[in-house]
N, C-alpha and C positions, 0 to 999 in steps of 0.2 A: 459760647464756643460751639455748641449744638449746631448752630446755626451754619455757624462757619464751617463743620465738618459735612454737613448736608450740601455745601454747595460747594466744597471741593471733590467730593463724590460725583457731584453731576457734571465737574469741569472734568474729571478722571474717565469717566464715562463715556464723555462725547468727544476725546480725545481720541480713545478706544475706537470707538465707534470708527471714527475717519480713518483709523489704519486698518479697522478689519474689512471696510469699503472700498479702501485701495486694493485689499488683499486680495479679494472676490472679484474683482474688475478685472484683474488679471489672468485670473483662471476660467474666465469666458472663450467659446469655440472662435476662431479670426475668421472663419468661413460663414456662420452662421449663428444667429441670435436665437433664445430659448422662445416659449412660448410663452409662459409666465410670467415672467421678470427677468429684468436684465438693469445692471451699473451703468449709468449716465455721467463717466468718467474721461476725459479727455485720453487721450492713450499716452500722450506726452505732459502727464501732469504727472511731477515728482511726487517722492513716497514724501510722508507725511514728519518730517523730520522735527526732533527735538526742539530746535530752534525757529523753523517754521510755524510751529503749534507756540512757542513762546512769542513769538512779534507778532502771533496775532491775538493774542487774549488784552492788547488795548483797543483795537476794532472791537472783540467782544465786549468789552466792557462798557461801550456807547449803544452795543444792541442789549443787554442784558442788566441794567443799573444796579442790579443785586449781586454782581461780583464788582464790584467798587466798596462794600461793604470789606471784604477780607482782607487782610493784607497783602500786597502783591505779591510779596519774593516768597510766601508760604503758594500761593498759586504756580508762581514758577516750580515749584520744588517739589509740587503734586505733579505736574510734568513731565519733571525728571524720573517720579519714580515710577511713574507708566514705562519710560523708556528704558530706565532703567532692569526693568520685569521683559522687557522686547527683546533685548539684546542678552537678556540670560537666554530667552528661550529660544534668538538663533544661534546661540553658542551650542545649548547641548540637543537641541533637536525634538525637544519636546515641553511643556507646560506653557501653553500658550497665554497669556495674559486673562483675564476673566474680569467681566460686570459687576462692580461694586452693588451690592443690595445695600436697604435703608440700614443703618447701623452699624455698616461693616468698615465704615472708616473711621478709626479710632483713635489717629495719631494724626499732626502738623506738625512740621520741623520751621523752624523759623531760623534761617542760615547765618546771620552773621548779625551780631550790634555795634554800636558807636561807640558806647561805653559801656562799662559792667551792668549788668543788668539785675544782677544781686545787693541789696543794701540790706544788709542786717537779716530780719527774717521778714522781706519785701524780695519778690519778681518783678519787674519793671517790661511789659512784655508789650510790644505795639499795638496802636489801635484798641488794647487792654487796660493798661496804666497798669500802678501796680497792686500788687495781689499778697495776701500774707501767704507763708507757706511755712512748711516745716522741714529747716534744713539738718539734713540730716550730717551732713559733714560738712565742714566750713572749707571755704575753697581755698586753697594752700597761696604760703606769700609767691609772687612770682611769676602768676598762672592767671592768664584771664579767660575769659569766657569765649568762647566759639562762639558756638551755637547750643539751639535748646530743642528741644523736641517735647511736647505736651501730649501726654498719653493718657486714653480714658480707661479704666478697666472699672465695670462695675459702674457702680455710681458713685468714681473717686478720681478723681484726679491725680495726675503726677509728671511733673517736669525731670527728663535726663538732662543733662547740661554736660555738653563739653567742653574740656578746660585744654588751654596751650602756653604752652613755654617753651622758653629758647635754652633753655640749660642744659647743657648734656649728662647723660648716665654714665657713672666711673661703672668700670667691668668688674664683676666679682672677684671677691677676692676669693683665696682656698682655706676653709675652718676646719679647724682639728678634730673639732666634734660632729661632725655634719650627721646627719638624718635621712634616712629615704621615709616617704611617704606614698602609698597607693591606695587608689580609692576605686572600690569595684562596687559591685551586685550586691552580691552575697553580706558583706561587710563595707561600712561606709569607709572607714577608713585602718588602712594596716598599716603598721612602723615597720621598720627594721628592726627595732627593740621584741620587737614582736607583742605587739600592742594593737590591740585590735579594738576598735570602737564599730557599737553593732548600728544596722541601718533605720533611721528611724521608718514608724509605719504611719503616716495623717492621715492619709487615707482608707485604711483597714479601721483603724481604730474610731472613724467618722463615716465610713459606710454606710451604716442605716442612716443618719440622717441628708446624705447624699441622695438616697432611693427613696425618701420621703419627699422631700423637695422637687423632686425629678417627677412622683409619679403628681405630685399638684400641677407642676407645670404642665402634665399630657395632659390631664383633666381640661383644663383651662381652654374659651374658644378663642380661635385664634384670629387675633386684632384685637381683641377687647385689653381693656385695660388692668386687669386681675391676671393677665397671659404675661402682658411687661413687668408686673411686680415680681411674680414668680419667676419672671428671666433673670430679674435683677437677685433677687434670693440666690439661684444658682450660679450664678456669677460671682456674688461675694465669697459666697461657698469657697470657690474655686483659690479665688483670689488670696483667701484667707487660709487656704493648702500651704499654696507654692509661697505665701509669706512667711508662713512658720518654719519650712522647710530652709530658705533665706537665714532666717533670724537666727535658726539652731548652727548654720555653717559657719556663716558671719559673724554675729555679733555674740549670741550666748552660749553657743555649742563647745562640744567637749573640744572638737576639732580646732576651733579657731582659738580656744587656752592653748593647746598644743602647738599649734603655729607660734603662738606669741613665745613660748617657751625656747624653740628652736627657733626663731626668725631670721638668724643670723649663717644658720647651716642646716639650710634643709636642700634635698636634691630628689 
């Protein structure tokens, strides 16, 4: 899958490329040409559209045989989300799309399957086959599978997986005992009992070996392969934060007894 995020990167890229070529073609004098350089652009050649860039990646794929390797509709959907990043940034007027670097693509979404693509503790994922994994909630009766998305962080994998159904939500109903809850700064979380759960600290309490890790990495020259191992160091680091932070809200936190306690009238 390395592989495949290395050259959805470079189909991301050259994507890029052609719309910020059209962009700068545009912004040439109509009276007179630079001295330097100048865009060798048709002046009646459309902008470089979503679907334009999608009909042609099977052309590309008889000049480039290495994108017949990936799955296709994971290539479409690297497409979309270039355009998707376009059309934020003519909506609010600023954060123009930007050059994927090596390693900076860390995710494929894979949009839609035939059938469930979960059997037991198997992913079933194209052009993959299947894959153990470890699921962590079992997908409810009722609901099948969208789509999935394979995220890299660290040197760990992980599948999001979206689930759909046709059953509608009944409205709440009103409980006699209801609850408020507020979770700020200062304290993670406050009741209206007035119960106050304090904020955990992972990060204070893991500092030095943060600033340890971090000064190995400056050390380190860069490209060599003792620079990658200490990125990957720092990354687990990271990863292994924001998962504890996870775990105490979700699964073993004071917070999430207190949930289960009130589930039925909290507001």
């Amino acid at each position: 899958m390395l592989h495949w995020l290395e050259i959805y990167r470079k189909v991301y890229n050259y994507a890029l490329r052609e719309i910020k070529d059209w962009v700068n073609s545009r912004k040439c004098s109509w009276d007179c040409c630079s001295l330097e350089r100048e865009y060798i652009i048709p002046a009646d050649k459309p902008f470089p559209t979503y679907y334009i860039q999608q009909n042609a990646l099977p052309k590309a794929k008889k000049e480039f045989p290495q994108l017949g390797e990936a799955p296709s509709q994971v290539l479409q959907t690297t497409i979309r989300r270039l355009h998707d990043a376009w059309n934020y940034f003519q909506k609010r007027g600023f954060g123009f799309p930007r050059f994927k670097k090596f390693g900076q693509m860390k995710s494929l979404l894979f949009p839609q399957f035939k059938t469930n693509p979960i059997t037991g503790w198997q992913i079933n994922l194209p052009k993959v086959g299947k894959m153990p994994i470890n699921l962590h909630h079992p997908i409810p009766e009722g609901f099948v599978v969208k789509q999935a998305r394979v995220l890299r962080k660290a040197n760990r994998w992980f599948v999001v997986v979206t689930i759909e159904s046709d059953i509608s939500i009944p409205d709440a109903q009103p409980h006699p005992d209801a609850r408020g809850i507020d979770l700020g700064l200062s304290k993670f979380l406050t009741t209206s009992d007035k119960e106050f759960i304090g904020r955990p600290r992972f990060l204070t309490s893991l500092y030095r070996k943060l600033e340890l890790l971090q000064r190995k990495y400056a050390r380190t020259k860069k490209g060599s392969k003792n620079r990658e191992k200490a990125r990957i160091k720092v990354a687990r680091f990271h990863n292994h934060r924001s998962a504890s932070s996870e775990r105490l809200a979700v699964q073993t936190g004071q917070p999430s007894l207190y949930l289960r306690r009130y589930r039925d009238g909290i507001c």
